[in-house]
C-alpha positions in Angstrom: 120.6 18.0 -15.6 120.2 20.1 -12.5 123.4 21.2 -11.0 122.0 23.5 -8.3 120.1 22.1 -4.9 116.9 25.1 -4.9 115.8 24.0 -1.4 117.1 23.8 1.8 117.1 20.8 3.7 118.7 20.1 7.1 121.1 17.3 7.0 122.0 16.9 10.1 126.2 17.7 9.3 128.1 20.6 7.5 130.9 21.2 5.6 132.4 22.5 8.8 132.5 20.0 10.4 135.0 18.0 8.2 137.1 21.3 9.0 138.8 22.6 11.9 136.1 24.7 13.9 136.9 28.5 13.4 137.7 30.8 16.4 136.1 33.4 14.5 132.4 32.2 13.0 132.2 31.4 17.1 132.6 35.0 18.1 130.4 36.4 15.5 127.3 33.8 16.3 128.5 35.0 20.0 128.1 38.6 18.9 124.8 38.4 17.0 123.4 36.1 20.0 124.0 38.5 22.3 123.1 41.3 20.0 119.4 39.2 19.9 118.9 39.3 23.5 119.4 42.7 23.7 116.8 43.3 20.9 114.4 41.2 23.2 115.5 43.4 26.2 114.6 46.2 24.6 111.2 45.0 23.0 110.2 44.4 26.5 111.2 48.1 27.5 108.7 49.6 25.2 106.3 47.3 26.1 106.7 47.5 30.1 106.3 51.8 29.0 103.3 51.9 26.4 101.7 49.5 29.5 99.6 47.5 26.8 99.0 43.7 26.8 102.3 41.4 26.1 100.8 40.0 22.7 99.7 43.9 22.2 102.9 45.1 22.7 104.5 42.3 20.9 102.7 42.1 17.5 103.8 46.2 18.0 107.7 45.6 18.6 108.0 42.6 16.4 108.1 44.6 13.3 109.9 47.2 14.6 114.1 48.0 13.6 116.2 48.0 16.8 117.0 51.9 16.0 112.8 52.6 16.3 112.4 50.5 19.6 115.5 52.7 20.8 113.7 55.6 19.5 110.5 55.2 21.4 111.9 53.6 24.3 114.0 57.1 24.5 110.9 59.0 24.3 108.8 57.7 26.6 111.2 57.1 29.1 112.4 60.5 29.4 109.0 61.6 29.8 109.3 59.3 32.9 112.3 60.7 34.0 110.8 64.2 33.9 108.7 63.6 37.0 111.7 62.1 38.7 111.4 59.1 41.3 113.3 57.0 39.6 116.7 55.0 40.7 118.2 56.4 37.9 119.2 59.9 36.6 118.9 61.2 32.8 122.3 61.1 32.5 122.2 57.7 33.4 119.7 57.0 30.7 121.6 58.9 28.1 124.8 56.4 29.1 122.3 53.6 28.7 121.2 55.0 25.6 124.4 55.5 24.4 125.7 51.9 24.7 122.5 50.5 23.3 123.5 52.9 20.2 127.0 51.9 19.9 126.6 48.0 20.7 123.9 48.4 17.1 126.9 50.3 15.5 129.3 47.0 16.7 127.0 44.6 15.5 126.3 46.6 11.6 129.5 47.1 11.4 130.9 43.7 12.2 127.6 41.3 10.2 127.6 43.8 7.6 131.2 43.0 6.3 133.5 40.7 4.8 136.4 38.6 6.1 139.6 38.1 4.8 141.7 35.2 5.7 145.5 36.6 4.9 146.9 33.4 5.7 150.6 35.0 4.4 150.0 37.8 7.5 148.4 35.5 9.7 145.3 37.9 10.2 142.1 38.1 9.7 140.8 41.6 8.4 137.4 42.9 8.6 136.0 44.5 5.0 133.7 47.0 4.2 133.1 48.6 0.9 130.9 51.5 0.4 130.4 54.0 -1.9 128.5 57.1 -1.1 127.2 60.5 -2.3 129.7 62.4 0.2 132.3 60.0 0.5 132.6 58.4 -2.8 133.9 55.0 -3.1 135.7 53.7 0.2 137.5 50.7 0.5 138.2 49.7 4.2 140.2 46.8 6.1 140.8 46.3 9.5 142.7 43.5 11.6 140.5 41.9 13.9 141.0 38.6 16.2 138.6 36.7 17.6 138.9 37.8 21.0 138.3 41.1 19.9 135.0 40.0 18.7 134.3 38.4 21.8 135.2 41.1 23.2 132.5 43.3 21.4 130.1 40.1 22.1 130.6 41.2 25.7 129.9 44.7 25.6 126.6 44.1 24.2 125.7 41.2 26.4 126.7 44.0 29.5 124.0 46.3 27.4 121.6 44.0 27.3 121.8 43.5 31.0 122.1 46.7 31.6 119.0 47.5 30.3 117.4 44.8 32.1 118.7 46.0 35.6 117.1 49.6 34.4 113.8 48.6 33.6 113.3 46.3 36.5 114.6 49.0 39.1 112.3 51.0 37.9 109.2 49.2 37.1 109.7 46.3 39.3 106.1 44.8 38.8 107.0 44.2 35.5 107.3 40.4 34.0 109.3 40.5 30.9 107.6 38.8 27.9 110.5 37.5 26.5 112.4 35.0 28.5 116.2 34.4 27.1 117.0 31.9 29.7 114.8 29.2 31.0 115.7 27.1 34.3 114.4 23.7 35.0 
């Protein structure tokens, strides 16, 4: 007798839904979402700078982590910035940089732990476990509530446009590849 299901099927309900809905598995899909269009922001970035085709410049991106798009969208942009002429000034980059850096960081640190549901506190606590060469074994908890999630959701959605509002003040002949919202 088989007592595992191997393949995935859609079934058109889940478990879930026999449940309360949770506050919390909302604001994380809300934060990776939003982390997502970000990623596509920044995709289109690199390809509005290397100037190639859109399918070019998406088989190019699509295999690339966020951390390398950031990379080369750094590089190349600040070769840009060197000649001036821009409505931006590097230190306005670096901030732009920097929040694309630290929304990544929200979004590993948050979809790379686990939750505990200390129903005798009333809390929910983000976990992370680690053990490393420097560091050793690490044991970590912190309180979070939804709304603090959401909160982080929105910082990165404010990244995402962000960067959009950067790349199309400065390269406003440029037709992003990747739509995230599509009007009737």
């Amino acid at each position: 007798m088989n007592h595992f299901i191997k393949e995935f099927r859609y079934s058109g309900f889940s478990f879930s839904e026999a449940t309360e809905p949770s506050e919390l598995n909302s604001a994380i899909g809300s934060l990776a979402i939003n982390f997502s269009v970000l990623e596509d922001e920044l995709s289109s970035a690199v390809i509005c700078l290397l100037g190639t085709e859109i399918e070019e410049g998406l088989a190019v991106t699509s295999e690339m982590s966020f951390k390398s798009k950031l990379n080369v969208f750094s590089s190349l942009m600040k070769k840009k910035l060197e000649f001036g002429g821009y409505a931006y000034s590097p230190s306005d980059f670096r901030d732009l940089l920097a929040m694309c850096a630290k929304s990544e960081g929200f979004r590993n640190r948050l979809l790379h732990s686990a939750w505990v549901h200390d129903h005798a506190k009333k809390e929910i606590r983000r976990r992370k476990l680690s053990a490393k060469l420097s560091k050793g074994f690490r044991h970590d908890e912190e309180p979070l509530t939804p709304g603090q999630v959401l909160d982080i959701a929105d910082y990165i959605i404010y990244t995402a446009v962000s960067l959009e509002e950067f790349i199309m003040n400065c390269f406003p002949e440029f037709k992003r590849p990747l739509e995230s919202i599509v009007y009737a």
